[in-house]
N, C-alpha and C positions, 0 to 999 in steps of 0.2 A: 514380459511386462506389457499393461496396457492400460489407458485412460479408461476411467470410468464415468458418465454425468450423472449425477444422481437427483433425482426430482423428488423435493419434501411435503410434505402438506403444506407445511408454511408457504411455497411458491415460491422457491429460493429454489437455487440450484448447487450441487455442490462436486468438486472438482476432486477427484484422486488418481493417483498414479499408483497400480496395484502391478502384484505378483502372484503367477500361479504357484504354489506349493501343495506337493502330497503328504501330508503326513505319513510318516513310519508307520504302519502296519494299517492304514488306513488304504481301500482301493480309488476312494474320488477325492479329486484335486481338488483345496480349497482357494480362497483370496486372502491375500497379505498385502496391507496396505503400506507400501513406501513411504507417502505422502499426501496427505489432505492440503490441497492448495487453498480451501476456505468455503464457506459459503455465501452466495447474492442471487440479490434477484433482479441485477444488470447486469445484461443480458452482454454490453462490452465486457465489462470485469470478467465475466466469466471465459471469453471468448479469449481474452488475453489467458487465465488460467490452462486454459485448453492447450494454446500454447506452450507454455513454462512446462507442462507436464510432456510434451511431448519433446521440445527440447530436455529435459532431462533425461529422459530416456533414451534420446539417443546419444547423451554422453557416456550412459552407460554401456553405451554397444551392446557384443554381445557378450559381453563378460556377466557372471551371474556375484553378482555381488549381493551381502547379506547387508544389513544393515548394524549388524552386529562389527562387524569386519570395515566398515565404511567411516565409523567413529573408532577406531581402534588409536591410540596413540600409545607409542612405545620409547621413542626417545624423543630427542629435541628437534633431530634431522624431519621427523613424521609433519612436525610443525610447521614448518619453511616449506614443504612442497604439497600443504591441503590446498585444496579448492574451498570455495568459499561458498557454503549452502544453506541456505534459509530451508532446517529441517522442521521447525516444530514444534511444542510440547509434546502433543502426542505422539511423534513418533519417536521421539529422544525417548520420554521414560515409559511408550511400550516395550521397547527392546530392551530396557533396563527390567520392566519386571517379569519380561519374557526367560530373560535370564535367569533372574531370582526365583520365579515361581509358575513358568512357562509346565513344567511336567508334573505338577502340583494338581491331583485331582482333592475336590472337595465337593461331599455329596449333597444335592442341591443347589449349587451355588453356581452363577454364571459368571464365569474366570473373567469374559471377555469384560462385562459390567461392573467387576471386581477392578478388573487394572482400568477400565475409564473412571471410576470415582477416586482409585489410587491416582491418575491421573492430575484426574480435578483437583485435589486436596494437596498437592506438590504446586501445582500453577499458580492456583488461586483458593487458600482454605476459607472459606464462607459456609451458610447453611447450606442446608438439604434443598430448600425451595431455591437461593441466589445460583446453588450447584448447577443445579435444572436449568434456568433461565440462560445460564452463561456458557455453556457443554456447546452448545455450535460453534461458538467464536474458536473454540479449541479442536473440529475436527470431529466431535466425539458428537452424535445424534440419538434421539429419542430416549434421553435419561429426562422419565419422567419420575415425579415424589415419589410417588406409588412404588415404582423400580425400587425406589432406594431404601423403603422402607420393607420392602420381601425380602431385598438380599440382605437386609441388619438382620432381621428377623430367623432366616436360616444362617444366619451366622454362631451356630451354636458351640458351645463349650468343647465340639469334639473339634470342632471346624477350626478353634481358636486355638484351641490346644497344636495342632497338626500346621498354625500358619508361625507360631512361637517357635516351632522346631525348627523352621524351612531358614525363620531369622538367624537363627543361634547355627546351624551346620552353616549360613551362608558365611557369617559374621568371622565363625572360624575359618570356612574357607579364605577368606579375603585378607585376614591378618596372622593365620595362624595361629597353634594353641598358647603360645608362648606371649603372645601380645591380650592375652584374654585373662590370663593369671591374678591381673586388678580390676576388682570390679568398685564402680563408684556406685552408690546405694544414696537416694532419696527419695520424698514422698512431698507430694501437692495434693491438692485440694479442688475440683472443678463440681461450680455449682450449676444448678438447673433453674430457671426464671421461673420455677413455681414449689409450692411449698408443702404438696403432699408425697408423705414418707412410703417409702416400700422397701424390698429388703436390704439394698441397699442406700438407697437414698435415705439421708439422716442428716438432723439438724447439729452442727458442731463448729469446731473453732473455724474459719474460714480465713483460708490465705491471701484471698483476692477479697476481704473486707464486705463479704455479702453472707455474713451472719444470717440472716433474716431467710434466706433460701436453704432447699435443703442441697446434700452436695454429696460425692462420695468423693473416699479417697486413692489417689493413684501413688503406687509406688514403683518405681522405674529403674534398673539397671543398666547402667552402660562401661563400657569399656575405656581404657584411660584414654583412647581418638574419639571417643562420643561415638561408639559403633553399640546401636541396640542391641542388647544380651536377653531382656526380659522384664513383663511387669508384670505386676501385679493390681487389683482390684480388693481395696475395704471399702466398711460402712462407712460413711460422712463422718459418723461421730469415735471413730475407730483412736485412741491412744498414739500418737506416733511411734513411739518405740516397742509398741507390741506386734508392729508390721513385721520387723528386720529378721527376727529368725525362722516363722514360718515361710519366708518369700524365699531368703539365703538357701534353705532344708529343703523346701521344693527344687529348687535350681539344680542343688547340687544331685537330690534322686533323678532328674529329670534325665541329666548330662552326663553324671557320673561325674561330676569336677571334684580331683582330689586333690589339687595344690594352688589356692588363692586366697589373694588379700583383699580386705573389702576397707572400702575407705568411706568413711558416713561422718555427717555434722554433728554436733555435741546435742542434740536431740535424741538421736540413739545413744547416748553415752547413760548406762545404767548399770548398775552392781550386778543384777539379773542380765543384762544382753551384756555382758562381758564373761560372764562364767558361762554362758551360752555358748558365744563364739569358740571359748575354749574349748567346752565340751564336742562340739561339733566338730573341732577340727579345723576353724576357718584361722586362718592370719586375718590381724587389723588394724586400721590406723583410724581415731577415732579423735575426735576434737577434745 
């Protein structure tokens, strides 16, 4: 392990406490950040940082500790004898989508720019431009509009498709297939602050009472813990009960799911979307 200063254009300075790590089948060592202690351009504060970062370090001695392993908690006992560390956002939910999505290639896309806006949008969800402005205070530097608007943009259908999967193996990994058997099925509405239509954008009944914009609609799956399974995307002006069995009939080819019950509001409830579900095979509870 070892401090790093890092000097911005801004003329700030910013403090971390890194790791060498090799990647598997990779021959040059990279850096893993522990800890971002912040950034200033007092030149104490900083000085104090330097510090903190070098006491830290040698708490850890010479023990190689992950940080994955360092938040572990397994009983109640783990409880009573942590130490007490002022870790971070970004370093809490790097390692969490390090986990999730750490071996996850996706072509074009820059993984690391991927988990600092997953990042961002867990801490503090705001726009694209407030994103940008406020990404220092957390650690995470030079996410500029621009960044964020290349990596939406290569965020394409194969890329979305392939990040749907990583949720749905994780989701099962973490509760298993038996806690996955009930799916809860709804659909919202999110509009856009301007009023021209494209293929999905479309003028329709609005949930959040801004008719007058256009909006497309989201239909969303989750599991009976509120564990993401899967959504989907209609047009704005899309029927609600015409979502439920294209979205269910995806799902199921997708995963292979052969034995679940789907629970949905009396908006799905239709003489067509019940001879559906039959047909299909789905169990349901339906308002």
């Amino acid at each position: 392990m070892y401090v790093r200063l890092r000097k911005n254009k801004t003329g700030t300075t910013t403090v971390y406490l890194l790791e060498s790590i090799r990647p598997e089948g990779k021959l040059n060592s990279t850096s893993k950040v522990i800890k971002c202690f912040g950034s200033s351009s007092n030149q104490a504060v900083v000085e104090q940082w330097k510090k903190d970062a070098l006491s830290l370090k040698l708490s850890f001695g010479q023990q190689k500790i992950s940080s994955r392993d360092f938040l572990k908690i397994q009983k109640s006992e783990d409880i009573k004898n942590c130490t007490v560390q002022k870790l971070g956002v970004k370093f809490l939910y790097q390692n969490i989508f390090d986990d999730a999505f750490g071996k996850m290639k996706l072509k074009n896309i820059n993984m690391q720019l991927l988990s600092d806006l997953v990042t961002m949008r867990i801490a503090q969800p705001v726009s694209k431009l407030r994103t940008s402005n406020l990404s220092n205070q957390y650690g995470i530097e030079n996410i500029t509009p621009n960044k964020i608007y290349k990596l939406m943009d290569n965020l394409d259908d194969d890329a979305i498709e392939s990040i749907k999967k990583h949720v749905w193996n994780n989701s099962k990994k973490l509760l298993g297939t038996e806690a996955i058997k009930i799916m809860f099925y709804d659909l919202t509405t999110i509009y856009f602050e301007a009023n021209s239509r494209s293929e999905l954008k479309e003028f329709g009944y609005s949930k959040d009472g801004k008719s007058q914009h256009v909006q497309i609609s989201l239909a969303l799956i989750v599991s009976q813990d509120g564990i993401p399974i899967g959504y989907e995307i209609f047009k704005g002006n899309s029927f609600e009960g015409a979502t439920l069995i294209p979205t269910l009939n995806k799902l199921k080819s997708q995963y292979k799911i052969e034995d679940v019950t789907v629970v949905a509001d009396s908006a799905m409830l239709s003489e067509a979307n019940i001879e559906a579900l039959i047909e299909n095979g789905f169990k349901f509870i339906v308002a």
